[in-house]
N, C-alpha and C positions, 0 to 999 in steps of 0.2 A: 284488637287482636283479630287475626283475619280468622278464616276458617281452616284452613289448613294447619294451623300451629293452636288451633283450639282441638283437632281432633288427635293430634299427635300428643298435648296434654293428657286428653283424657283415654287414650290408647296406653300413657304410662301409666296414670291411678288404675288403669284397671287391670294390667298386667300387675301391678305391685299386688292389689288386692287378690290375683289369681294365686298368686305364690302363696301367700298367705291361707286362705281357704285350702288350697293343697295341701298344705302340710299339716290345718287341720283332717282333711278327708283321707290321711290313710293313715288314720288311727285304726285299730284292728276289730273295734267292735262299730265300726258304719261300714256299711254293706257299699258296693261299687256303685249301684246306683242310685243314692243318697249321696256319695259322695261326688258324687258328677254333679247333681242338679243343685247343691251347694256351690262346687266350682262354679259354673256356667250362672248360675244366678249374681252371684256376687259380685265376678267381670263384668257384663252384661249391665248389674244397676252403677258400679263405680265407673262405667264407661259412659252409660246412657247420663246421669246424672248431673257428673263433670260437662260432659257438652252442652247439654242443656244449660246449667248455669252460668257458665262462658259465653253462650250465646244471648242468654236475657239480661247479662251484664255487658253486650255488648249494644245493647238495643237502649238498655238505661244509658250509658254512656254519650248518645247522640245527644240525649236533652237534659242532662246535665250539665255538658263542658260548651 
């Protein structure tokens, strides 16, 4: 998996996962900015995450195959 289509992966989990936190954060009793650093955390670790794992399964994969 090269790295351009490992970041474009984890560009989607982490937008899916933003939607998701959103539509938890404008519930009516979490304040605007709780509801931000929810959003932004959640992107951020389903972004960081997914590449990261993509990337150490791409380093396992030279000495495996």
């Amino acid at each position: 998996m090269e790295v351009q289509e490992l970041f474009l992966l984890a560009l989607a989990i982490s937008l899916d996962a933003f939607g998701v936190i959103l539509c938890i954060g404008i519930n009516k009793g979490i304040t605007l900015k709780s509801s931000m650093i929810f959003v932004f955390s959640f992107g951020f670790f389903q972004f960081f995450l997914s590449f990261l794992g993509g990337y150490i399964g791409t380093i396992f994969n030279k000495y495996i195959v």
